[in-house]
C-alpha positions as CSV (number, residue, x, y, z in Angstrom):
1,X,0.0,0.0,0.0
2,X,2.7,2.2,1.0
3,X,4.6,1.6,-2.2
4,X,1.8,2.3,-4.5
5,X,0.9,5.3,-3.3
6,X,4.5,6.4,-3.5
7,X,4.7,5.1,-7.2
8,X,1.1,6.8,-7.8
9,X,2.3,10.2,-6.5
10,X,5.9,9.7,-8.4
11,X,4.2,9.0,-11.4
12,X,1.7,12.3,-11.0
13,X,4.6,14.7,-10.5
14,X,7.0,13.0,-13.1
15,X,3.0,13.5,-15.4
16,X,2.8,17.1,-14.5
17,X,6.9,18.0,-15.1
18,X,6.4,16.3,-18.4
19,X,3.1,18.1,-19.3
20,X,4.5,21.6,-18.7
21,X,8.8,20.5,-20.0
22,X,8.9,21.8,-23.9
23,X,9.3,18.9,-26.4
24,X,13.0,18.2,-26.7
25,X,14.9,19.6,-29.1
26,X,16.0,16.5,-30.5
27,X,12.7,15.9,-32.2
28,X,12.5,18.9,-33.8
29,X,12.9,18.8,-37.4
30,X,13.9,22.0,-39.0
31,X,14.0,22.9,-42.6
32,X,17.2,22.2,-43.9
33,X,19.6,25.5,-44.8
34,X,22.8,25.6,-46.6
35,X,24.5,25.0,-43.3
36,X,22.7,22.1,-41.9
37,X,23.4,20.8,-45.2
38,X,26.9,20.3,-44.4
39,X,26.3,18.6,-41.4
40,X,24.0,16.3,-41.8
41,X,25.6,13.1,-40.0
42,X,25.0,11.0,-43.0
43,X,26.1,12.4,-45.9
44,X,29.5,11.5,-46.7
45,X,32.3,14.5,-46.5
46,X,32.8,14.5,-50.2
47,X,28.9,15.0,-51.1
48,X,28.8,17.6,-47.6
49,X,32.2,19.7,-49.5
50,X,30.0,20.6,-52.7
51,X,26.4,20.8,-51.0
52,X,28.0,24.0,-49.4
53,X,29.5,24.8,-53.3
54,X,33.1,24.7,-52.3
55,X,35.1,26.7,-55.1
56,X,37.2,24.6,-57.7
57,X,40.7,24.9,-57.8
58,X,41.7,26.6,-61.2
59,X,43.3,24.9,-63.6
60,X,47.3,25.2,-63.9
61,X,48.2,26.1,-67.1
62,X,51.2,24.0,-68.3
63,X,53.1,26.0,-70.4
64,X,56.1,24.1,-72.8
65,X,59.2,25.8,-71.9
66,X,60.6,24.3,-74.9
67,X,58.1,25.9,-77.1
68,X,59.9,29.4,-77.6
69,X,63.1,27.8,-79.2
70,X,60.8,27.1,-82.1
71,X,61.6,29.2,-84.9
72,X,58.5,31.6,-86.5
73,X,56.0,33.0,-84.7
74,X,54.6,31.4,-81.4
75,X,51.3,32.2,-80.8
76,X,47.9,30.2,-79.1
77,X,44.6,32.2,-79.2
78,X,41.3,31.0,-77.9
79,X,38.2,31.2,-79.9
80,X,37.6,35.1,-79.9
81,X,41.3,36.0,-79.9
82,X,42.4,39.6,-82.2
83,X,44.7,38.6,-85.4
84,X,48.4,39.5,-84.6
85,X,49.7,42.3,-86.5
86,X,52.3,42.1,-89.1
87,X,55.1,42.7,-88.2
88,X,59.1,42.8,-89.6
89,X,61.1,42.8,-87.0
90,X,63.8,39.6,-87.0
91,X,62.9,38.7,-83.3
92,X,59.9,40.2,-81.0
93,X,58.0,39.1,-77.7
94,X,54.9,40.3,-75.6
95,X,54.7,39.3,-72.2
96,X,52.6,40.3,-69.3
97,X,54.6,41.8,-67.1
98,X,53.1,40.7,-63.9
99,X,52.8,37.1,-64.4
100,X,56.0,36.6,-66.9
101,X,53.7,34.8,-69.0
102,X,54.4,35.2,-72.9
103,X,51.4,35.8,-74.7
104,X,53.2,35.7,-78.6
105,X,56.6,35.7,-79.9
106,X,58.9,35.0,-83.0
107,X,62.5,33.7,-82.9
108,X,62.2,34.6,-78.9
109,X,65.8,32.9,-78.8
110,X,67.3,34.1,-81.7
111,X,70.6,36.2,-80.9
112,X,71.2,39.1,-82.1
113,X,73.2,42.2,-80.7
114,X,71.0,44.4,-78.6
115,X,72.9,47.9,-79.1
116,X,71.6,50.7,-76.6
117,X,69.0,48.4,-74.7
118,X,71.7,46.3,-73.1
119,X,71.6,49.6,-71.3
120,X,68.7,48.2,-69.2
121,X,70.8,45.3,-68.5
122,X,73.4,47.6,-66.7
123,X,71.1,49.6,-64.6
124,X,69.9,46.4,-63.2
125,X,73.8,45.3,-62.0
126,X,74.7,49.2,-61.2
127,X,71.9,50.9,-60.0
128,X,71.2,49.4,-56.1
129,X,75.2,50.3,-55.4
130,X,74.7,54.1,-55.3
131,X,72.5,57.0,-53.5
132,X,70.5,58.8,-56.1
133,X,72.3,62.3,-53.9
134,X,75.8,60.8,-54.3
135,X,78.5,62.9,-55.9
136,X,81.7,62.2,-58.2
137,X,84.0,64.2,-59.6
138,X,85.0,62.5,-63.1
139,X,88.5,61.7,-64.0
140,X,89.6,61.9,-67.5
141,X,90.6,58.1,-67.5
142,X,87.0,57.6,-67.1
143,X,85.8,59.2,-70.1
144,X,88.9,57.0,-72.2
145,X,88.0,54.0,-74.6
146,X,84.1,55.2,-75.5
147,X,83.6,53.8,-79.1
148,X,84.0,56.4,-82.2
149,X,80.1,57.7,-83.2
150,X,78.8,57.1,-79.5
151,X,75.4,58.7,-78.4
152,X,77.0,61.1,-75.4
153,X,75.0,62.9,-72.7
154,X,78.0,65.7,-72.6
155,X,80.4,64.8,-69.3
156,X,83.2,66.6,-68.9
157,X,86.4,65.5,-66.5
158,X,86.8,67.5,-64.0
159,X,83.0,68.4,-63.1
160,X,81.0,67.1,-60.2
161,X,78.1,65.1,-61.0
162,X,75.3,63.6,-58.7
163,X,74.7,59.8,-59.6
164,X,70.5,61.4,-60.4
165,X,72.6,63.1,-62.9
166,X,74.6,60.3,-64.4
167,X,71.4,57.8,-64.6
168,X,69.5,60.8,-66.5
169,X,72.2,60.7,-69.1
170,X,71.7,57.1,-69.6
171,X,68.5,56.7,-69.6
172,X,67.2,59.9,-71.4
173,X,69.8,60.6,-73.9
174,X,71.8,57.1,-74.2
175,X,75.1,58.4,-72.6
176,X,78.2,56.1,-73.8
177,X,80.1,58.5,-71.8
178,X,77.3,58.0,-69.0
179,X,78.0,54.4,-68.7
180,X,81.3,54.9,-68.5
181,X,81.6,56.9,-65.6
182,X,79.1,54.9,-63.8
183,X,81.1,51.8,-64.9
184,X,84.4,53.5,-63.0
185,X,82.5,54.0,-60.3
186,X,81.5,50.4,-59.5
187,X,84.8,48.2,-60.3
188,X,85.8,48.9,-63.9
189,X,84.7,48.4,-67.6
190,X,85.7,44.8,-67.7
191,X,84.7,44.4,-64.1
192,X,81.0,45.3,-64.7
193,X,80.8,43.7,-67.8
194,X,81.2,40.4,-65.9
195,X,78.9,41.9,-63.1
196,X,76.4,42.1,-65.5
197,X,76.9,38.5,-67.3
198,X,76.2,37.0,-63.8
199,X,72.7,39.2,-63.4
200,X,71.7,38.0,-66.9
201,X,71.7,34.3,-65.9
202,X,70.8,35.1,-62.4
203,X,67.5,36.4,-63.8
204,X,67.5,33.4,-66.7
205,X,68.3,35.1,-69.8
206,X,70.9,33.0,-71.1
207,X,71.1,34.2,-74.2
208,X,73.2,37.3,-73.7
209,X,76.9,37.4,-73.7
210,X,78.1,41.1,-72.8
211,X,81.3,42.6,-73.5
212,X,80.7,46.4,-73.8
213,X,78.1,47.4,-71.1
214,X,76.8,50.3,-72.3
215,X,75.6,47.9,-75.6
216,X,78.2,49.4,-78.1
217,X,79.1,47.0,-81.0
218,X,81.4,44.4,-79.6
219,X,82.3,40.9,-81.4
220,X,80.7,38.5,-79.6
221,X,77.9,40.9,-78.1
222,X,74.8,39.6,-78.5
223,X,71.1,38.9,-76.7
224,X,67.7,38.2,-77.8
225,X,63.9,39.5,-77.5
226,X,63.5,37.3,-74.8
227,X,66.2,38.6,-72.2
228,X,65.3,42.1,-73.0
229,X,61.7,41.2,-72.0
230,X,63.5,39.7,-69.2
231,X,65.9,42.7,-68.2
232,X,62.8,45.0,-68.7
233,X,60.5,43.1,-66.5
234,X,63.1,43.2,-63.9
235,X,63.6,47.3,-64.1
236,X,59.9,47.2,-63.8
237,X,60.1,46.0,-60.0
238,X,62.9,48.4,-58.9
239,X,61.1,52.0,-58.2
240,X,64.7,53.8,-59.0
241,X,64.9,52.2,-62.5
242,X,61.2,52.8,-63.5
243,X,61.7,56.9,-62.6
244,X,64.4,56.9,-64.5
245,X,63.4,55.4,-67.5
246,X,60.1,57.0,-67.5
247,X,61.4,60.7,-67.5
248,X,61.1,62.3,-70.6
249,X,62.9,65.0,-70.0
250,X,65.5,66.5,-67.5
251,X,67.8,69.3,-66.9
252,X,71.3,68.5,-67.0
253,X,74.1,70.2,-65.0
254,X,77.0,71.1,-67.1
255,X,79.0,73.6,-64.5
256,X,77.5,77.0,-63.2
257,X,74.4,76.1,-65.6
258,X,72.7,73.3,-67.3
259,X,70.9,72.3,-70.1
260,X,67.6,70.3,-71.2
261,X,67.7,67.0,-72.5
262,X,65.0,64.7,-73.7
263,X,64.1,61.1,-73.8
264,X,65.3,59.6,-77.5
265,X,62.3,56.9,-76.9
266,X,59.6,58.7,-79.6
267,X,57.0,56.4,-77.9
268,X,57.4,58.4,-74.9
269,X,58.0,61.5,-75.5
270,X,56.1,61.7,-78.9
271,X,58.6,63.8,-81.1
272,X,59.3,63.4,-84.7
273,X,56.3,62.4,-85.7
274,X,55.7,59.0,-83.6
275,X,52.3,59.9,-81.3
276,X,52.6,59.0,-78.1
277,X,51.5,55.8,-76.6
278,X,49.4,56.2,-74.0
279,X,50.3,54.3,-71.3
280,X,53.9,54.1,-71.8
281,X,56.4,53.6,-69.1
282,X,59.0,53.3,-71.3
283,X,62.4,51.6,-70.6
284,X,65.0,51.8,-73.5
285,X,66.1,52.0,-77.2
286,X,69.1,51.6,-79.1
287,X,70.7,51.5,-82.5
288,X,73.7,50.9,-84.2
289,X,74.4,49.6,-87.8
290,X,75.0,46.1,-87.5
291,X,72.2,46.0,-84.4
292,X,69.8,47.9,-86.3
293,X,67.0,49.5,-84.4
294,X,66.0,47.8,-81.2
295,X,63.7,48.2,-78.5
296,X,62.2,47.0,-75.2
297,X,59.4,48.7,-73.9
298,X,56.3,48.2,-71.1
299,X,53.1,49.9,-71.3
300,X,50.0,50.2,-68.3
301,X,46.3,49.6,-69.0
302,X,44.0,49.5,-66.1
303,X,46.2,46.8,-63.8
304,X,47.4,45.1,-66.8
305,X,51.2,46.3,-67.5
306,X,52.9,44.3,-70.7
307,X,56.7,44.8,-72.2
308,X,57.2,44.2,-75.3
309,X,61.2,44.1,-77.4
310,X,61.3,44.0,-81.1
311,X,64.8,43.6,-82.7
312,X,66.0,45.4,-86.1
313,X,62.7,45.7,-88.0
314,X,63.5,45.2,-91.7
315,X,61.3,47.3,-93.3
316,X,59.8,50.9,-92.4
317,X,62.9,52.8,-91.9
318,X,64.3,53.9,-88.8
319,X,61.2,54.8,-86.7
320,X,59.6,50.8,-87.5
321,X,60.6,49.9,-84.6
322,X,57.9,52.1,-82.6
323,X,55.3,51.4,-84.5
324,X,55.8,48.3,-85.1
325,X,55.5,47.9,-80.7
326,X,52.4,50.2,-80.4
327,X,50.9,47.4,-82.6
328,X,52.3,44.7,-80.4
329,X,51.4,46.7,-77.5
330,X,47.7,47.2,-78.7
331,X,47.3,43.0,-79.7
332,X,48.5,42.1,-76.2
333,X,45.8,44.5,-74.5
334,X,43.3,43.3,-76.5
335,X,43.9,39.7,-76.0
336,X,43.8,39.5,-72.2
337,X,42.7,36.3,-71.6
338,X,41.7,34.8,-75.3
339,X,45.3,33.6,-75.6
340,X,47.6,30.9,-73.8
341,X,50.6,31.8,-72.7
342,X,53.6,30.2,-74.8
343,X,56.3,30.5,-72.5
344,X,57.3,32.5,-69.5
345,X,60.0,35.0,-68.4
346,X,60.9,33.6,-65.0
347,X,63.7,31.9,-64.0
348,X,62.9,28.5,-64.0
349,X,63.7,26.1,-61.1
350,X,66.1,23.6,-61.1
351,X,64.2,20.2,-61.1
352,X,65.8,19.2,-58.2
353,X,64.6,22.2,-55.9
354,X,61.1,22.4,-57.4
355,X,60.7,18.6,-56.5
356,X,62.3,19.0,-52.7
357,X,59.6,21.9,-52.4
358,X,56.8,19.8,-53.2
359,X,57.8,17.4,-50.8
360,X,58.5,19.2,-48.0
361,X,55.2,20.7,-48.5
362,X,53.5,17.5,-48.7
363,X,55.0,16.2,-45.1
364,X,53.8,19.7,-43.9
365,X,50.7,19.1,-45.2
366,X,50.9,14.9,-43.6
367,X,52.3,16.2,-40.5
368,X,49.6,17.2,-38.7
369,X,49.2,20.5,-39.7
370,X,46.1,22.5,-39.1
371,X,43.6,23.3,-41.7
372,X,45.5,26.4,-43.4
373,X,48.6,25.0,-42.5
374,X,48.3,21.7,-45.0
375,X,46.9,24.2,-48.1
376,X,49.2,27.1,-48.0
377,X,52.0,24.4,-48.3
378,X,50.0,22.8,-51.3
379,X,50.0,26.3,-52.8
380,X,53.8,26.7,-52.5
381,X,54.5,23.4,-54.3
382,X,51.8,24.4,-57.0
383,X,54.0,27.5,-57.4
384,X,56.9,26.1,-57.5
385,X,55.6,23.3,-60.3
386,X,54.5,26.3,-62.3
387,X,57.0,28.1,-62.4
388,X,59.2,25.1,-63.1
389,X,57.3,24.3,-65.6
390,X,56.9,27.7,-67.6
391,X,59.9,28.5,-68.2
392,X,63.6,28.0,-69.7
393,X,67.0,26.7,-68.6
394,X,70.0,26.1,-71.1
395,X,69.3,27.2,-74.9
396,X,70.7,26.1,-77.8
397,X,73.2,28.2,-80.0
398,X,71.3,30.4,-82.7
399,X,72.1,29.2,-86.1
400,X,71.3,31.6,-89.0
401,X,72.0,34.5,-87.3
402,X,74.6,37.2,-88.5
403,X,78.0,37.5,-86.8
404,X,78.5,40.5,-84.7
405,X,80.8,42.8,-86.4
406,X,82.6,46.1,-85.7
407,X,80.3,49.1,-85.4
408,X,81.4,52.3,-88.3
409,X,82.0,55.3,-86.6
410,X,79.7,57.3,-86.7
411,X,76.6,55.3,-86.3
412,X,76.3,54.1,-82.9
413,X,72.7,55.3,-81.0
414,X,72.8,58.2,-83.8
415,X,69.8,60.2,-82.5
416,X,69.6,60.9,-86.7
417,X,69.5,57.3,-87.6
418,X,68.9,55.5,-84.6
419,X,65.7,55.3,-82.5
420,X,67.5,55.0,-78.8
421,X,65.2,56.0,-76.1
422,X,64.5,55.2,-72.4
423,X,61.5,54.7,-70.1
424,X,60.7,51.9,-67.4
425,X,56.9,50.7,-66.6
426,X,55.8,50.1,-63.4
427,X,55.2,46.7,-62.8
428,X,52.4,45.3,-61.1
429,X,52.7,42.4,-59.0
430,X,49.4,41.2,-58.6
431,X,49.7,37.3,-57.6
432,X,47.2,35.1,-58.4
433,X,45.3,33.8,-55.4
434,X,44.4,30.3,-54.7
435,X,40.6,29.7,-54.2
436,X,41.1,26.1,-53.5
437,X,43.2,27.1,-50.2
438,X,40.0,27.3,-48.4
439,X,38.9,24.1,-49.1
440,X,40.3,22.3,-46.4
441,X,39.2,24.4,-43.7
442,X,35.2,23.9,-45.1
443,X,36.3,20.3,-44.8
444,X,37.2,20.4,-41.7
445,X,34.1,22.5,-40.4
446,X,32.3,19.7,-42.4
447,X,33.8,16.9,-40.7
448,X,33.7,18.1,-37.2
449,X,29.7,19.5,-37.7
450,X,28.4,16.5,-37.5
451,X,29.8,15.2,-34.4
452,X,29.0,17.7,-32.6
453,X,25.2,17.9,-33.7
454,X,25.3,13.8,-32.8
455,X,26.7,14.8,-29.8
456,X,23.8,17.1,-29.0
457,X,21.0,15.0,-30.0
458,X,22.2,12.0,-28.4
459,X,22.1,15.0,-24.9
460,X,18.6,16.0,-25.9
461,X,17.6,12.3,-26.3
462,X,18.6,11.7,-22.8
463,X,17.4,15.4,-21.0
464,X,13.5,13.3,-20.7
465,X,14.9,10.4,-18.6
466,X,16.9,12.4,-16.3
467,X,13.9,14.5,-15.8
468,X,11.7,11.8,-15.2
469,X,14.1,10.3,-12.7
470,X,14.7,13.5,-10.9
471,X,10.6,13.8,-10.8
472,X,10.1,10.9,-8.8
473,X,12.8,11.5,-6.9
474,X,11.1,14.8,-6.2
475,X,7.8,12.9,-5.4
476,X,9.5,9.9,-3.4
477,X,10.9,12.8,-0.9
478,X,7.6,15.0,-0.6
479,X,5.7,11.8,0.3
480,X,8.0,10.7,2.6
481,X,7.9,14.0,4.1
482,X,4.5,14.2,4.6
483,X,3.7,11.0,5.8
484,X,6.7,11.5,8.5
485,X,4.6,14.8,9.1
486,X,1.5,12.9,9.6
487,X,3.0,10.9,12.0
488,X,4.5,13.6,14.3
489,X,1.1,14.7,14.3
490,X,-0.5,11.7,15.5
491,X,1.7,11.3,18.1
492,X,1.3,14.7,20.1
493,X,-2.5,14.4,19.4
């Protein structure tokens, strides 16, 4: 008797806490959202990854690096893609100047000697070794050995010059004498003609052999379209060299007083009767009689920047050379993204290094590394694969090509005959991102969600029998109570 009516008034409070408790949340069944998607406890992780519409890694475009040792023109448009222009030049390239990818080229490889734009070439190797505000006082030995018909700026031994000064005179009016002084002033002539053989292959233009470094006639001198793409992409990425060759014109100090001069690159500066190319950063021109005219020049539009070098143009007369670049220039705007790149300009990774990189990457990525950990070190090893892959290493010898000879007087950067000119664009370096480095991180969320949403239920699940055990609990005590009460009361009465 005494244990039913403890069960009956158990069972009435456990009845009345369950009338009045909310219906667990565990039985609830909500409409499903792009979240719960994820984490739905059955769906397997690689159905939960693109429910939530996790992006898809891009595509790596492999690019042949063998592809621009091909003779002829190198070119691969998309459906959509503008016509290349004609044009004469014996060697040209287009390249974007923040990727390094080559959009189009002809004989990209093909040696030929460079004449004034090896200047660019010596910038890179002199320019980081002196302050802009430094001063020197030119000997005469300095001014000794400059080749008969040079392009001079107008130094004179004995005066003081501030290296600003010096630069102007290469850049803006082709200074032999210039270069020169600037070559004194960081180990020699024959000193910084080595210097700058070691920056050429540092920066993977292997087809240049220098012997005069301010790009006068030489035997042996030679380089290609290529490297001066690759020497001008390079000057786009230092702010010094792309204010120098950008400045059309200066004021040059020659004593007590000084005098104007102006950029010989008509692209920039728009003089004899070449318009101006909007856009144009510039960097340098050159010409001598066995070079003919050359040119390697970068142009912005919008956040695209592109350099383009065209070698000795053989028909048009002297001023080809620009005009045959504005059309190059023009093509390689308009095809932004209707052609595939052909080759590249960056150095390209020994095999070796590129595969030890993707490896240690990997083991990052095995090692227990956290959820951005394991795809930043994917994207390095992407990188490195690229780059690896998009570019050149050793190049055959040029066969065809004419011998370098010795320059006539009289004819070297001639601002008559010659187109020489400088200007330097400023380079972009927008990297691509990597959309797929996110995707392990929405894995992870996706893989942990539904553990802890079993985890919950399987907690709602059990909130009812805890309640009802803690109810007649309750109602056990309270009856005992009262009939302990009822007793006591008894008793006195």
């Amino acid at each position: 008797m005494i244990v039913t009516s403890a069960v009956r008034h158990a069972a009435a409070g456990s009845a009345a806490l369950l009338f009045v408790l909310p219906v667990p949340a565990a039985v609830a069944s909500p409409a499903p959202t792009v979240s719960s998607v994820s984490s739905v406890p059955s769906a397997p992780s690689v159905f939960r990854a693109s429910a939530v519409g996790e992006p898809t890694p891009p595509v790596r475009r492999y690019v042949d690096p063998a592809r621009l040792d091909q003779r002829g023109v190198q070119v691969q448009p998309l459906a959509g893609a503008p016509r290349l222009p004609s044009a004469s030049a014996l060697s040209w390239v287009v390249a974007d100047a923040s990727t390094g990818e080559v959009l189009a080229a002809r004989d990209a490889h093909r040696k030929l000697p460079p004449a004034s734009t090896l200047k660019a070439l010596f910038a890179l190797t002199a320019l980081p070794h002196h302050d802009p505000s430094d001063q020197h006082t030119v000997a005469d030995s300095e001014l000794t050995g400059i080749g008969a018909g040079s392009s001079l700026v107008g130094i004179k031994e004995g005066y003081t010059y501030k290296v600003s000064d010096l630069w102007n005179g290469v850049f803006l009016s082709s200074g032999n004498d210039a270069v020169h002084v600037l070559a004194a002033m960081n180990g020699g002539w024959d000193s910084m003609a080595r210097k700058m053989q070691e920056k050429a292959r540092s920066l993977g233009a292997n087809d240049t052999h220098v012997v005069s470094p301010d790009g006068y006639d030489a035997p042996g001198q030679v380089s290609s379209a290529y490297d001066l793409a690759v020497f001008g992409r390079a000057g786009l990425q230092d702010p010094a060299f792309t204010r120098y060759c950008s400045t059309r014109y200066a004021d040059f100090p020659a004593g007590s007083w000084s005098y104007g001069i102006a950029n010989t690159n008509r692209l920039l500066t728009g003089e004899n009767g070449v318009d101006r190319y909007p856009g144009l950063i510039g960097i340098k021109n050159g010409y001598t009689s066995n070079a003919g005219n050359t040119l390697v020049s970068a142009a912005k539009r919008g956040d695209r920047t592109l350099v383009v070098s065209v070698m000795n143009p053989q028909e048009g007369g002297g001023f080809a050379v620009y005009e045959e670049a504005r059309s190059l220039l023009d093509w390689g705007f308009e095809a932004a993204g209707s052609v595939r790149p052909v080759g590249s300009l960056l150095p390209e990774r020994p095999k070796a290094e590129a595969d030890a990189r993707a490896v240690a990457a990997s083991r990052d990525g095995r090692g227990g590394a956290g959820p951005e950990t394991a795809p930043r070190a994917g994207a390095v090893a992407g990188t490195a694969s690229a780059e690896a892959s998009g570019t050149k290493d050793a190049r055959p010898e040029e066969t065809g090509t004419k011998d370098v000879g010795t320059k006539d007087a009289g004819t070297k950067d001639s601002p008559v005959e010659g187109t020489p000119a400088r200007s330097a664009p400023v380079r972009g370096a927008s990297a691509e991102g990597d959309p797929a480095q996110g995707a392990p991180a929405e894995d992870g969320r996706a893989g942990n969600e539904p553990d802890k949403a079993s985890a919950a239920s399987d907690a709602s699940a059990g909130l009812p029998l805890g309640l009802i055990g803690t109810a007649c609990a309750a109602a056990l005590a309270l009856w005992l109570w009262r009939r302990r009460a009822g007793a006591g009361g008894s008793a006195q009465g």
